[in-house]
C-alpha positions, 0 to 999 in steps of 0.5 A: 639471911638474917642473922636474928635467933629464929624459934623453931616453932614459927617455921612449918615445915609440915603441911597440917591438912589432911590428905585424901590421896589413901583412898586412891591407893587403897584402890590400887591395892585392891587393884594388883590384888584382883590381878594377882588372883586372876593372874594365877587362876587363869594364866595359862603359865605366864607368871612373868608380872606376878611378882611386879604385882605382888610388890604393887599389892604389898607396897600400896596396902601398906601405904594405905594401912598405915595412911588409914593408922594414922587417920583413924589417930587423929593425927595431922 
């Protein structure tokens, strides 16, 4: 360790690219969703992973919401 004064600044503790990764979730959203919706039209009462699914959905639609928010802002 030094025992200088170190400015805050000159430490990056933030990655400033941009990551692509969204995309990849806003497709898993759409994902759970298809087997949400086929899951209630066509199982013959097997609801046993309807709520895993629906906090799948919920969970990657909000990452990918506010991934898009954030894009969309120009924000690093």
């Amino acid at each position: 360790m030094s025992s200088g004064k170190t400015n805050l600044k000159e430490k990056k503790y933030v990655n400033e690219s941009r990551s692509y990764y969204f995309i990849i979730e806003g497709f898993l959203a759409i994902y759970f969703l298809v087997s949400i919706i086929t899951t209630i039209l066509f199982a013959n009462r097997n609801f046993g992973f309807l709520p895993f699914h629906l906090f799948l959905f919920f969970g990657y639609a909000y990452i990918f919401w506010c991934s898009l928010r954030k894009f969309g802002s120009g924000v690093k």
